[in-house]
C-alpha positions, -999 to +999 in steps of 0.1 A: +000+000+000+012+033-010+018+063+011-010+078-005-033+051-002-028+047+038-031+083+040-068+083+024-072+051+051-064+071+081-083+101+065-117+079+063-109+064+099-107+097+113-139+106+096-158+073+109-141+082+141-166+114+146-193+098+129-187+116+095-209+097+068-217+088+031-183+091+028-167+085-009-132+083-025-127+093-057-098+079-074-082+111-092-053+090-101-059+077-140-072+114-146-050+138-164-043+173-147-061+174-113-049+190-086-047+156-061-047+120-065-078+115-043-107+131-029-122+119+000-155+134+004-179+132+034-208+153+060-217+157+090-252+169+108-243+200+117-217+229+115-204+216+146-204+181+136-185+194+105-161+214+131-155+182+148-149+158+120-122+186+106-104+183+140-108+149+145-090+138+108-064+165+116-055+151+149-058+112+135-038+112+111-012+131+122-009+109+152-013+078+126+008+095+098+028+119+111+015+137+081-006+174+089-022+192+064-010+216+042-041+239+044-078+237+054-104+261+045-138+267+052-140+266+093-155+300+095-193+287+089-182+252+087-209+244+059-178+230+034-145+226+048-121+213+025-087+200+038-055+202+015-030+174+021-014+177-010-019+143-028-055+142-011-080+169-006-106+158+021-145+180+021-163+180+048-199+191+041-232+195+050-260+174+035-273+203+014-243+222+005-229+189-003-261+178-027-256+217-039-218+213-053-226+178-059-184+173-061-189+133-072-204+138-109-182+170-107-154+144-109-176+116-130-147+099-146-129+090-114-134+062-099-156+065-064-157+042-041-186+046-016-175+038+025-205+018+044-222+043+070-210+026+108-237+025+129 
């Protein structure tokens, strides 16, 4: 496995950690000129569940990694925060601004891979 590819694992473990859900990858890597190699795409309830998912990845994979991200964006209203770590950007939404952006058939030619809700 890739440094990348245990990156995106930690990312969606620190995600299921807060109770982030529909979360999908989207394989960016067989797609000419994108900005990353994988999008990991999620939401939470709430702005706060949003804030707490945000922290919660940060904090996980840096303790799993030792990797922190290069940016993240979006914690003022917490609606869409989107978390640069280079090779993978992770969003963070909420249900509507997610359905809004709609960031999967933004990217339809990647490959997505849809991460079963825990419960």
């Amino acid at each position: 496995m890739s440094e990348t590819e245990v990156l995106v694992q930690k990312i969606v473990e620190g995600i299921q950690e807060k109770k982030g859900y529909k979360i999908v990858v989207a394989d960016l890597t067989k797609i000419g000129d994108t900005i990353c190699k994988y999008f990991v795409i999620c939401q939470g309830n709430s702005p706060s569940h949003v804030s707490a998912i945000t922290d919660e990845v940060r904090e996980f994979v840096r303790k799993n990694t030792d990797i922190k991200p290069i940016g993240t964006d979006g914690l003022n209203n917490c609606e869409w925060v989107a978390m640069d770590y280079s090779d993978v950007m992770v969003h963070i939404f909420l249900p509507e601004i997610r359905e809004y952006y709609n960031l999967e058939h933004l990217w339809a030619d990647a490959k997505l891979k849809a991460i079963p809700d825990l419960d």
